[in-house]
N, C-alpha and C positions, 0 to 999 in steps of 0.2 A: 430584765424582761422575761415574762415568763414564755415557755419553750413553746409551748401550744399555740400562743399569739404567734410568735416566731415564724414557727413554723407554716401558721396561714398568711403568712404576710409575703413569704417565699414564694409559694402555692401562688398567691396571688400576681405576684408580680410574674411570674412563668406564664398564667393565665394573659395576662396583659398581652404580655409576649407575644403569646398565642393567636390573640385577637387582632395584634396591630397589623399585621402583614394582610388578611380579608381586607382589612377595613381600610389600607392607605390604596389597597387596588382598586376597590369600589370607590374611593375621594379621588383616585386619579392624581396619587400625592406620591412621594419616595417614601420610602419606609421608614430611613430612620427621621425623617420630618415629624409619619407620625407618631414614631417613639417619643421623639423631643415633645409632642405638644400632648398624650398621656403622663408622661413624666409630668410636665411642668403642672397638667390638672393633677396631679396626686397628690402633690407637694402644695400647691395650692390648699386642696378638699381636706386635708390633716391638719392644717391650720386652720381652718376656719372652722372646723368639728372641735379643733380643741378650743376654740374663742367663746364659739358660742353658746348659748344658752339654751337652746333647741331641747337638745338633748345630748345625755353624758354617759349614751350606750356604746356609741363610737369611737369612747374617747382613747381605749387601750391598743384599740388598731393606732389610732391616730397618733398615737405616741410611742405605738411600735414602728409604724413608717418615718418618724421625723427623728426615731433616735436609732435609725440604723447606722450599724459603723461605715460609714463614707467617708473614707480619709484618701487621701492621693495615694496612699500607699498599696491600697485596694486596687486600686486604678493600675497602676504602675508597674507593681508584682503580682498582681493577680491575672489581670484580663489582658493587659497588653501582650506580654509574652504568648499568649493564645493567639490574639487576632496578627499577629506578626508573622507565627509561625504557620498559622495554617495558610495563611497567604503564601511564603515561599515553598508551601507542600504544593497549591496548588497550581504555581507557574509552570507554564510552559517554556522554559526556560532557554532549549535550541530554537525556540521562534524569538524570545526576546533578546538572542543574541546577536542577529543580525539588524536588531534595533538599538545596540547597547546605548551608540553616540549620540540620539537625539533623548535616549532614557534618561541617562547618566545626566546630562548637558539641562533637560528641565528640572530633572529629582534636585539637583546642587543648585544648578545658576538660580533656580525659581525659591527656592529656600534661603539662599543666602541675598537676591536680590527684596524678596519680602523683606526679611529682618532690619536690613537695613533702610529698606522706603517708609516702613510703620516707623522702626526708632529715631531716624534722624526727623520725619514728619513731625511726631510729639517732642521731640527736642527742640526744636526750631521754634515752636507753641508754646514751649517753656511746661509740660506738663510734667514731667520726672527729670532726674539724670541721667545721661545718654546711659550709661550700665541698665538702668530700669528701665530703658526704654528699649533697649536692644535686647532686651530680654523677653518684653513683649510682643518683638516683632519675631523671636523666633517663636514663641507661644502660639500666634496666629499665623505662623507661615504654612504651617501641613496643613492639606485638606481630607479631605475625605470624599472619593472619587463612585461611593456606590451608587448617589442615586443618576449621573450621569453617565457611566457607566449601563447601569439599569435601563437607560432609555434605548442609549446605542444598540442594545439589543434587542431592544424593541419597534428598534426603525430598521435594523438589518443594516446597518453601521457598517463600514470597512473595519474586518477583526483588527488589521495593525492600528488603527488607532484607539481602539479601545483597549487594545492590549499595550502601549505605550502611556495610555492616560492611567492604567492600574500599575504600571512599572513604576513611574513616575511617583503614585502616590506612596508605595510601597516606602521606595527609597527616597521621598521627602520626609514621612516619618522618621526613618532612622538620623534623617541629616540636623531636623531638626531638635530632635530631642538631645539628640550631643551637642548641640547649640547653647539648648537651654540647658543645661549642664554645667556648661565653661559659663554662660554670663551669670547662673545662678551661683557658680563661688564667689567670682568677683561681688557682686550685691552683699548677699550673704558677710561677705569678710569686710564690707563697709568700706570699700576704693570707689568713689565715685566717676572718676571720669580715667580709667587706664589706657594707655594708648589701642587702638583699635587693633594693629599690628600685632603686641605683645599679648592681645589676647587669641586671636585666629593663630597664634604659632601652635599654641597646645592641642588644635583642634585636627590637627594629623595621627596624633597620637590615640585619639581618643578614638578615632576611625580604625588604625593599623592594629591597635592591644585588644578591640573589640573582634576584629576580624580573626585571632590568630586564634584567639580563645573560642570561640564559635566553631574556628573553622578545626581545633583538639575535639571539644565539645562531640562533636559530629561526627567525626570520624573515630570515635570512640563507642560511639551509640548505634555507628551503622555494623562495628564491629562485634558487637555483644548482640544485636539483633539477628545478626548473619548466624551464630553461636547459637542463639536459641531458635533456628525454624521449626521445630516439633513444637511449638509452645506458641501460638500465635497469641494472647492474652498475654503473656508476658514479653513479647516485642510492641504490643501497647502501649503497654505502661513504661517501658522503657520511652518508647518515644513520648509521653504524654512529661515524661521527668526531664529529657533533655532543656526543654528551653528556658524552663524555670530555672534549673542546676550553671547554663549556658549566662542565662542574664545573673544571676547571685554572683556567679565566679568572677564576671567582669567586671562587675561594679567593685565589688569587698574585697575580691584580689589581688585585680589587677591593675583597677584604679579605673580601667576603660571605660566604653558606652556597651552599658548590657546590653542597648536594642540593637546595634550594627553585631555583637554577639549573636544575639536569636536567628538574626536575617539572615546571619552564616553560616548559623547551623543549621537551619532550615536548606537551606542553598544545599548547602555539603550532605542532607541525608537523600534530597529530592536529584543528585545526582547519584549519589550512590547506593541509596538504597533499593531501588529496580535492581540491579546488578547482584544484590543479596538475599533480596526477600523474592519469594513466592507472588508471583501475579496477583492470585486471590488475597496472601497476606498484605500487601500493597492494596490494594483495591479497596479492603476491608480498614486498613489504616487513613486514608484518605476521606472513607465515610466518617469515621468516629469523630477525624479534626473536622472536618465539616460541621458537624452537628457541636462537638463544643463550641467551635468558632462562632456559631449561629446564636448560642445562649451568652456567650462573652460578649460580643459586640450588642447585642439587644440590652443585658442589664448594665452594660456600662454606660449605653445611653440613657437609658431608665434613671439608672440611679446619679448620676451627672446630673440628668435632667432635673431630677428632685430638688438640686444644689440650687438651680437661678434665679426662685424667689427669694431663698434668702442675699445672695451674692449680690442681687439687684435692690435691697431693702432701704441703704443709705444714697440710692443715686440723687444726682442733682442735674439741672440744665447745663451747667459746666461738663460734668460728667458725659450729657451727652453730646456734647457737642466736639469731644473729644475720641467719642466712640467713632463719630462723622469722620474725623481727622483718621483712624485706623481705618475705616472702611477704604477710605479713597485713595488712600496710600495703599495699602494692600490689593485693591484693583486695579490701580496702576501699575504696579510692579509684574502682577499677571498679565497687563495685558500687554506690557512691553515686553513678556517673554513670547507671548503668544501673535503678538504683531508684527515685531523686529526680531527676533532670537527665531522662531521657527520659519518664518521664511528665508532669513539668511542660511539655515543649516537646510533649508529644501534647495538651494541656486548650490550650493556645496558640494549637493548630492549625498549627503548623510544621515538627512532625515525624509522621509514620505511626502509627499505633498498634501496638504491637507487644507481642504478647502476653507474658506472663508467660516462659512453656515456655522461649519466644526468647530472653528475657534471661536464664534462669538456663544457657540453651546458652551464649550468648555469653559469660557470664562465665564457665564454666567452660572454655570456646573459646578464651581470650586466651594463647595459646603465646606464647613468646617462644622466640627461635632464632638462626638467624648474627649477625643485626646486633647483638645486645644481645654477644652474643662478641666482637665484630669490632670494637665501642667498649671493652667490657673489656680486651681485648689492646693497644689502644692507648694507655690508662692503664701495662697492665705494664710498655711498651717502653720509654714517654718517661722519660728519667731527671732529667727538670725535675720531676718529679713524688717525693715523698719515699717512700721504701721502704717502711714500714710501709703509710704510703696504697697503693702501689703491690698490695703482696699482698692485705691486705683488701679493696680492689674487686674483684681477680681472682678471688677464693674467694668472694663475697657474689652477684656478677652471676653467676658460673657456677654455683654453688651452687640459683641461685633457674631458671635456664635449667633445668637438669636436672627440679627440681622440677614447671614447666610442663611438660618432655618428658613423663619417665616414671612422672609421675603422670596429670596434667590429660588428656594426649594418648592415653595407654593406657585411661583411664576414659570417654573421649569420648564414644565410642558406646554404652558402656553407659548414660550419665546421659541420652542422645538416646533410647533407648527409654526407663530409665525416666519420662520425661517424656511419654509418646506422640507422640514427632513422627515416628516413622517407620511410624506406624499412619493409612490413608487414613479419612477425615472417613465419618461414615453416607449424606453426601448423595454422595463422591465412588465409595464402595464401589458404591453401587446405579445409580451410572451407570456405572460399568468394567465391572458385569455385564452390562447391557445391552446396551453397547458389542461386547462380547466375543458374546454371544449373536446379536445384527446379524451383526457377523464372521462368526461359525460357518456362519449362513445362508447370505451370499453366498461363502465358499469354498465350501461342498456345492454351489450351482449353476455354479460355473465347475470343479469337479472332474467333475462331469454332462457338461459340458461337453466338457472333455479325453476324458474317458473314450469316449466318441461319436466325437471327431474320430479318436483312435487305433485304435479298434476294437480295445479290448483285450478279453483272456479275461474271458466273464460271470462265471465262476467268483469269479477273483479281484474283479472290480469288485462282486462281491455282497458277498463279503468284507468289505471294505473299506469298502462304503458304510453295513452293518450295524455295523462298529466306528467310523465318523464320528456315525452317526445316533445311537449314544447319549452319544459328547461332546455332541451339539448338545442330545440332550434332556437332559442334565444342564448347560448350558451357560445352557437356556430355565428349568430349574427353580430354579438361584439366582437370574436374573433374577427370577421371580416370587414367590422369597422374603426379598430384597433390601427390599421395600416401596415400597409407590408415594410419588413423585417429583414434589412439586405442580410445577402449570404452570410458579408464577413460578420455580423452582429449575432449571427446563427451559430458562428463556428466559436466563435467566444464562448454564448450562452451551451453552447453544447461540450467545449471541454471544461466549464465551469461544473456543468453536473457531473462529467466521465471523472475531476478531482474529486468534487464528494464521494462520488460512489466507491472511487478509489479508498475513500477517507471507510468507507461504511464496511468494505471488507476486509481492512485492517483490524476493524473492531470487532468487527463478527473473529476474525482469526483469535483475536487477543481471547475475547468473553469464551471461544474453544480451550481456550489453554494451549492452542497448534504452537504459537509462539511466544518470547520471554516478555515480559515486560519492559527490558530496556530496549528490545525491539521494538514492541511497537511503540514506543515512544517517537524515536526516531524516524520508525514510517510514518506516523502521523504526522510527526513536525515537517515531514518533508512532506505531506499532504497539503496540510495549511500552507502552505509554504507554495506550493503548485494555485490552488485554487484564489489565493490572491494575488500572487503576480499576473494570473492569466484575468483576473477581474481588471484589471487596471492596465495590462500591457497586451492583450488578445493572447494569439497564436503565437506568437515572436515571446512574450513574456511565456507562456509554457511550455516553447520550448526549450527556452532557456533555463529553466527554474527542472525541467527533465533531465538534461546534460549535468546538472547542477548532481542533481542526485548521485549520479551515474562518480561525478569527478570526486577530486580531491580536492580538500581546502583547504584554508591556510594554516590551520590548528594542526591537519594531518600532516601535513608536511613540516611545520616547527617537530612533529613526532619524532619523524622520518629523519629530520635533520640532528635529533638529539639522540636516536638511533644511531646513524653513523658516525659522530663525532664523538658524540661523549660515552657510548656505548649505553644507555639508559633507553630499556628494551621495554620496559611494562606498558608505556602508556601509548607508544607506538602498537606493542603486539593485541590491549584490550580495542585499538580504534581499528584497526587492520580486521581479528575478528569480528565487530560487530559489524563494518560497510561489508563481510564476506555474508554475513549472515541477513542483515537488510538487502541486501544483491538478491539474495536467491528468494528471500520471501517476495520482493519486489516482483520475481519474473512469475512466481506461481498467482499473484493477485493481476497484475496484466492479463494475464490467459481469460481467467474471468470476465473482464471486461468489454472483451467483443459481445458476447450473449447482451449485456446492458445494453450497448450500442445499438444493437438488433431489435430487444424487446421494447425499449423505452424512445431512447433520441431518435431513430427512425421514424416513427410515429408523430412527433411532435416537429421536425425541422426537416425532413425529406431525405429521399433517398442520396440525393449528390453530398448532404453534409454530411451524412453516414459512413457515407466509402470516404470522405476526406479524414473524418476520425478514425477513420478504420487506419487509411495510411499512416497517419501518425501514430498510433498506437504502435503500429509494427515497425516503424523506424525509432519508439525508444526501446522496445523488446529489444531491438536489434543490436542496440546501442548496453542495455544491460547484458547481454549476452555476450557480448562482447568484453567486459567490464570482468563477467563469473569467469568468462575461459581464460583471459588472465590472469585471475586469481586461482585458477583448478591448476596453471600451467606454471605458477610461481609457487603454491604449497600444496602440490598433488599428493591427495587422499584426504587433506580437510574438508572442501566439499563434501566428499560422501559422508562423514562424520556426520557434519552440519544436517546431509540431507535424513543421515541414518535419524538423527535429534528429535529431525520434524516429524518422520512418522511414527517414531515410538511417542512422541506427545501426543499424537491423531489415536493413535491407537491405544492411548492409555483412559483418549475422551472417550472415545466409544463402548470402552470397556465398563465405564464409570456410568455413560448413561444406560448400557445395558444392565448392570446391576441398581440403579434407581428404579429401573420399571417394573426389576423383579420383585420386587420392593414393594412396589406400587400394585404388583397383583395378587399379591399377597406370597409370591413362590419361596420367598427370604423372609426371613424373620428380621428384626434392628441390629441382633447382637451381630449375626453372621454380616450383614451390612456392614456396620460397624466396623466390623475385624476386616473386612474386603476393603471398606476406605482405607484404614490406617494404612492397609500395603499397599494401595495405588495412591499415597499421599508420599509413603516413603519411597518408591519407583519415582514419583515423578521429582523428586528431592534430587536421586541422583542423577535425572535427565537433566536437571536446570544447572549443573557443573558443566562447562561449557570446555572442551575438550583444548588441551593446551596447544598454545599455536608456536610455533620453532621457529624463529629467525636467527639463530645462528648462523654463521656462515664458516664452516670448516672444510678449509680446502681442501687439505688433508683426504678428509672423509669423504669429502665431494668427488675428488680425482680415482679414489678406488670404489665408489660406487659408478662413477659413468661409464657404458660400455665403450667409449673411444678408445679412454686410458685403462681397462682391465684388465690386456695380457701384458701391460707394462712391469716390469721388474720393482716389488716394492721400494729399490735402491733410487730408479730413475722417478718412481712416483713422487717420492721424496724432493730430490733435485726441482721439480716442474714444481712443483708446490711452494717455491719457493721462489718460482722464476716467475709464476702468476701475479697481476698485478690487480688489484681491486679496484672496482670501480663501481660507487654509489649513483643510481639513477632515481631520476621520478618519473610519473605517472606524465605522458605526453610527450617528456624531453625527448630532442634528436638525436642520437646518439651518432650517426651517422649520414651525413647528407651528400647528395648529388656533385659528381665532380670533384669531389675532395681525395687527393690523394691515399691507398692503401699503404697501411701501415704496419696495422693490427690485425691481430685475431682475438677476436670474443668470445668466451664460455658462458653460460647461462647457468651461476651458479643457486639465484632463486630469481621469480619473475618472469617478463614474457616481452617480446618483441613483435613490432610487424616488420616483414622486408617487401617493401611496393617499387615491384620493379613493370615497368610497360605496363601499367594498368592491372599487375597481377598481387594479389597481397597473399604470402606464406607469414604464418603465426607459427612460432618456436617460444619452446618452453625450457625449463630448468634441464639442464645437461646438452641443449644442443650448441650449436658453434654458427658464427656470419663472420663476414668478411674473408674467409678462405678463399673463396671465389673470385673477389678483385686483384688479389693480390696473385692469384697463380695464371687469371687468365691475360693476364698483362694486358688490360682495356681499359678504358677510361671507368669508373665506379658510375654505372646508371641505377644505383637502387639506391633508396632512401630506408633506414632502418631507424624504427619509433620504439620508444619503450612504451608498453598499453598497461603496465603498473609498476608501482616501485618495485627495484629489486637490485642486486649487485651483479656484476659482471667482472670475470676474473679473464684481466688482458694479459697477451702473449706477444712482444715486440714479431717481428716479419723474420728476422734470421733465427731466430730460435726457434717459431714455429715453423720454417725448411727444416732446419734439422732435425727437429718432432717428426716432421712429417716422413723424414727417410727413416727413421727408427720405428715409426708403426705401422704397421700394416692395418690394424682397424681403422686407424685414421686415416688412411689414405683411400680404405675403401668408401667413409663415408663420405668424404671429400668426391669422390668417386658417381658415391650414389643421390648428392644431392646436387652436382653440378647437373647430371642425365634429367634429372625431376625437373630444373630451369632450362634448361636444351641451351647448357653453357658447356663450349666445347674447352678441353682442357689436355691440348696438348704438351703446355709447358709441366705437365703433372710426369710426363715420364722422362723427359729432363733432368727434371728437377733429382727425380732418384736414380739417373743416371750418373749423377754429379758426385754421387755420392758411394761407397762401400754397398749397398744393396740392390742387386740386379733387377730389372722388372720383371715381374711375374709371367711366365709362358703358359700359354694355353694350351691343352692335351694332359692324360694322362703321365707323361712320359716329364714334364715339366719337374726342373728343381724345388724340390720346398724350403721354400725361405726363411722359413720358422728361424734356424739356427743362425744361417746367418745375420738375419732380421737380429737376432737374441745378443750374438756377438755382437755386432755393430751399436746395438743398445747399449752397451753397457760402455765401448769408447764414447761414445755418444755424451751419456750421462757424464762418465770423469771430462768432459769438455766446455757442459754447459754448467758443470760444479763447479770449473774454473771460471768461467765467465761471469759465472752469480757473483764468486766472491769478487772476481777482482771488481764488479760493479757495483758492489755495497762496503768494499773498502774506500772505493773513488767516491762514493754518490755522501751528500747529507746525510744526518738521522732524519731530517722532516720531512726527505722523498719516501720514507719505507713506509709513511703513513697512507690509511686508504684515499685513496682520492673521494671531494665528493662535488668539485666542480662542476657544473653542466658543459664546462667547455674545455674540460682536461683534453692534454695533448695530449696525443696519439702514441 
């Protein structure tokens, strides 16, 4: 072929490209519909240029289109690994985890219950043997979810289920192409009918060696991109080698499914690569896949598309009536996932509830397109595969492709109206009018406005205000025939926008550079995460979906738990820092949010829904603030870090835009520019090292930095470090409740408590002490003490800590000074050291100083409680010296 044809035949088909997207918006069509039906005219109009007789000017195009290399392998290694990977670049992956089990549950149960409805269907018909026929049913089991998807967004769809219909597709993709995989050896090796069993056993393997190698893959790649952030061009192409090198190595390796490789590693760089890369480097890498993804998926359907005349050349009335038998079998199996399978996981409560409307969208939504070709074509090629089987999948899978195109796809949108899903709700209708009617208002006052500042002709400006004024009074008039809009519909649609806006200044902060990328990931997910629970559950759903933020979940706390137990500190300490650092970005984007409330939602729902969002706003402020001083009080000084982070990021933007303008006025020249970026490229290099976070816990270290125990004798600090007992808490647990016998004394070795006694809450941080107070003032315990974050607490049995208490004097003072702060009277406190070798302290000048004998008595003291240690760690188990991390440890 010569290169120059070549070359325009490329040209051309990019051009197609180019055109089909206008042209499917203007038909009212999906896009890749009308890739498929370009495609199938090309393949068509090359055939018939080369037949005829016309003329024989067209004829080197025509034979450069019909003899392009389109082999499955193209398909397969070339494009797939693309449209796989930039898909798992572009999930949102903290919002599809809280949808894992209805993901997971349609991506597998709906893949595997296809394969098997199409193959036993054509079995049972006698069309192939059940191997060829289960091979075709994993062929047509993945769909392809864009152009239903497409719509959902174009009706204002609930994101969760468009975002579980693209999970879905993702990981039916993967499921079934390792489907087709394991039946393609069996066929291939000529075993006709193997037990069904004996073949689904390999198909674990093909899953877990795909995953492991992905999940090397990836974290190899996030490794070497972390390594080069001065080179953003070569963290591209790093990541543009990943999934290609990801899919070769699992297949020819490892033996596995390259595409559950790609998916992993895609998974594994889109989690950890924010955490490595540069915001803008991320941002910039996102675009790139996008835009390949964008040319992959277009010529793969293209040139797929090319394939179906000829693939459809030998069909027969047999043929189709076979094709019939696929079609109905694979509808069925959809809709029995979509009929019986998601309503049972909605009564479960593990999936959404998803209305009717939606499932008859989605099942008639379920395209199938390149990939289902791109496995078809690889059945034609291989000649390990028997002839007969060979055409009959080629005409059954293409046959049922077209059927999903140019029916399912061309009827889309009619069945999406007739279903009313692109008709706005009555409660959504009479707020867009009012919305609109607000609008209309504050344009006429800033066009007042203009018009003043310009001193334009009265003429014209009477003109014109007389044709505005009756938009606006026809504007006010549907608003007030629209019907009125109770309160609580107000308070919904009002904290519906206060979540976007919330969502708008997360992105505003990110597009600053103020914050990291893996930050605002996180606030976004918990954005989206706000604005539809509260679309679907009101004021009750956000404030639940607020608390949510604010808490801990169950991943943190598997952390937390793997933290205390097994000592395994990283994935605890990076989730610890990033809710510390989401906390505080949190309470500076709330602050913002009263002004919204005031400029916009006032205006459009009234002044009583205003001050109701207002209340709520400041009972979750309340509630993250509460959340940060736990955290300031469990690792005091990383805050100010954190906070120090955020303004040298504000002030590196400001610097950066201050040097653009200079720029722009000509006051700088490029080079000095230039040289001025590189060094506010490499500052902000070292601001995105996120300052190390300590959770050690050394008693030791703890006992001589607290000021109770710092004029303690290092002999006795020793002994008490040793007489401390640990104790693992979480985030809410009670640690001490109402009426429960004193036993103990508590150190606050990291972490933070409340103590709520008579309606009063005292918060204590790292190094102070509780339960002193019950135990000396011999009352019953009326205080309840919560822990407000995870943290440890270093316990002291009751007789040891009497006799701490006659050996210190700071201790006894603070004992002293926080019973007076509770108006807890504590006469058994000079008892108690009267019982003992050190006198009580006399008032006046003329009083003995204690110091000494305080010192002396310390040190019998220590050889006493030295004794006591041992002889209770010669008596006790080895499994008692371990930390506790029961919620319900004895006392």
């Amino acid at each position: 072929m010569d290169i120059a044809v070549a070359t325009a035949v490329v040209a051309g088909l990019f051009l197609v490209i180019g055109l089909a997207e206008p042209l499917a918006a203007r038909m009212r069509l999906p896009y890749s519909v009308m890739l498929a039906i370009l495609g199938i005219g090309l393949g068509i109009g090359a055939a018939f240029f080369l037949r005829t007789e016309l003329t024989d000017a067209l004829n080197p195009v025509a034979e450069a289109i019909l003899g392009l290399p389109i082999r499955s392998n193209v398909f397969l290694y070339l494009f797939l690994p693309t449209l796989l990977f930039q898909v798992t670049l572009g999930l949102n992956l903290r919002r599809m985890w809280d949808d894992w089990v209805p993901i997971l549950t349609l991506a597998i149960v709906a893949v595997v219950a296809a394969t098997l409805s199409v193959g036993y269907a054509l079995y049972w018909v006698g069309a192939m043997p059940l191997m060829a026929c289960l091979l075709l049913g994993a062929i047509v089991s993945t769909t392809d979810p864009s152009a239903v998807v497409s719509i959902f967004r174009n009706i204002a769809a609930p994101q969760r289920l468009s975002r579980i219909v693209e999970g879905e597709s993702l990981l039916n993709d993967a499921a079934a192409i390792a489907l087709f995989g394991l039946f393609m050896g069996f066929v291939s090796r000529g075993v006709p009918n193997p037990t069904l069993g004996g073949a689904l056993a390999q198909f674990p393997y093909l899953l877990a060696g795909g995953a492991v190698a992905g999940l090397v893959a990836g974290r190899v790649a996030a490794m070497l991109m972390g390594a080069l952030w001065r080179f953003p061009l070569a963290q591209l192409s790093i990541s543009v080698a990943l999934p290609y090198l990801a899919y070769i190595g699992s297949e020819q390796i490892a033996g596995a499914s390259g595409v559950i490789a790609v998916v992993t590693a895609g998974l594994t760089l889109n989690i950890v690569g924010p955490g490595r890369l540069t915001p803008a480097a991320w941002a910039n890498l996102r675009e790139v896949w996008d835009l390949l993804a964008h040319w992959a998926g277009a010529l793969i359907f293209v040139l797929a598309a090319l394939l179906i005349p000829r693939l459809l050349g030998t069909m027969t009335l047999t043929d189709l009536f076979y094709v019939g038998v696929v079609t109905a079998a694979a509808l069925a199996a959809r809709a029995a996932i979509l009929f019986v399978l998601m309503p049972l996981l909605d009564r479960a409560g593990l999936s959404p509830h998803v209305e009717r409307p939606y499932r008859v969208a989605i099942l008639w939504g379920g395209l199938r397109g390149a990939v289902t070709l791109a496995l078809a074509l690889a059945v034609t090629e291989s000649l390990r595969v028997p002839p007969d089987i060979r055409r009959e999948v080629g005409i059954f899978a293409t046959g049922f492709v077209l059927f999903t195109l140019m029916v399912q796809g061309t009827t889309l949108r009619w069945v999406i109206t007739r279903l009313g899903l692109d008709r706005l709700s009555p409660l959504d209708a009479a707020l867009a009018n009012q919305v609109v009617a607000v609008a209309m208002q504050s344009v006429r006052e800033q066009v007042s406005q203009t018009t003043e500042t310009y001193d334009l002709t009265h003429e014209t400006v009477r003109a014109e205000a007389k044709r505005f004024g009756d938009r606006l009074e026809e504007a006010v008039r549907r608003a007030d025939d629209s019907g009125e809009i109770l309160d609580r519909d107000r308070v919904t649609l009002g904290l519906i926008a206060l979540a976007a806006a919330e969502r708008e200044l997360i992105l505003a902060r990110f597009r600053e550079q103020a914050i990291s990328n893996r930050t605002a990931e996180l606030a976004l997910a918990d954005a989206d995460r706000l604005i539809e629970t509260t679309r679907t559950a009101g004021r009750m759903g956000y404030r639940s979906a607020a608390r949510r933020h604010v808490g801990q979940g169950g991943v943190y706390r598997l952390a937390a738990w793997l933290h205390a137990r097994l000592r395994l500190s990283a994935p605890f300490a990076r989730m610890t820092a990033d809710r510390f650092e989401r906390l505080l970005i949190e309470q500076l984007v709330l602050r913002d949010l009263d002004g919204f409330i005031d400029a916009r939602i006032r205006r459009i729902h009234g002044k009583r829904v205003a001050n109701l969002l207002h209340d709520l706003l400041d009972s979750r402020a309340g509630e993250v603030r509460k959340a940060l001083d736990g955290l300031r009080l469990q690792y005091p000084g990383y805050a100010e870090e954190l906070e120090r982070r955020f303004i040298r990021r504000t002030a590196l933007r400001l610097e950066e835009r201050e040097y653009e303008t200079l720029r722009e006025d000509g006051l700088i020249g490029p080079e000095l520019h230039a040289s001025l970026a590189t060094q506010i490229a490499r500052n902000r290099a070292q601001i995105e090292r996120r300052p190390p976070l300590d959770l050690a816990v050394r008693k030791a270290e703890l006992i001589r930095q607290m000021p109770l125990f710092a004029e303690m004798k290092p002999r006795v600090q020793r002994r008490l470090a040793r007489a401390l007992r640990s104790r693992y808490v979480q985030d809410g647990e009670v640690i001490v409740g109402r009426d429960v016998p004193a036993r103990s004394v508590y150190f606050i070795a990291s972490g933070a408590v409340e103590v709520r006694t008579a309606g009063q809450v005292h918060r204590l941080g790292r190094g102070e002490m509780f339960g002193q107070l019950a135990i000396l003032s011999r009352r019953p315990r009326r205080s309840e003490v919560r822990a407000i974050s995870h943290g440890v607490l270093l316990v002291l049995d009751e007789a040891r800590f009497v006799k701490l208490l006659r050996a210190s004097a700071p201790l006894r003072r603070a004992v002293r000074e926080s019973a007076e702060r509770r108006g807890v009277p504590l006469d058994a406190l000079d008892s108690v050291v009267a019982e003992g070798a050190v006198p009580t302290p006399k008032a006046g000048p003329e009083a003995t100083p204690p110091e000494r004998e305080v010192a002396v008595t310390a040190e019998e003291l220590a050889d006493e409680l030295e004794a006591e240690i041992l002889r209770d760690e010669s008596e006790a188990p080895r499994h008692e010296e371990k930390p506790e991390t029961s919620t319900r440890a004895a006392e």
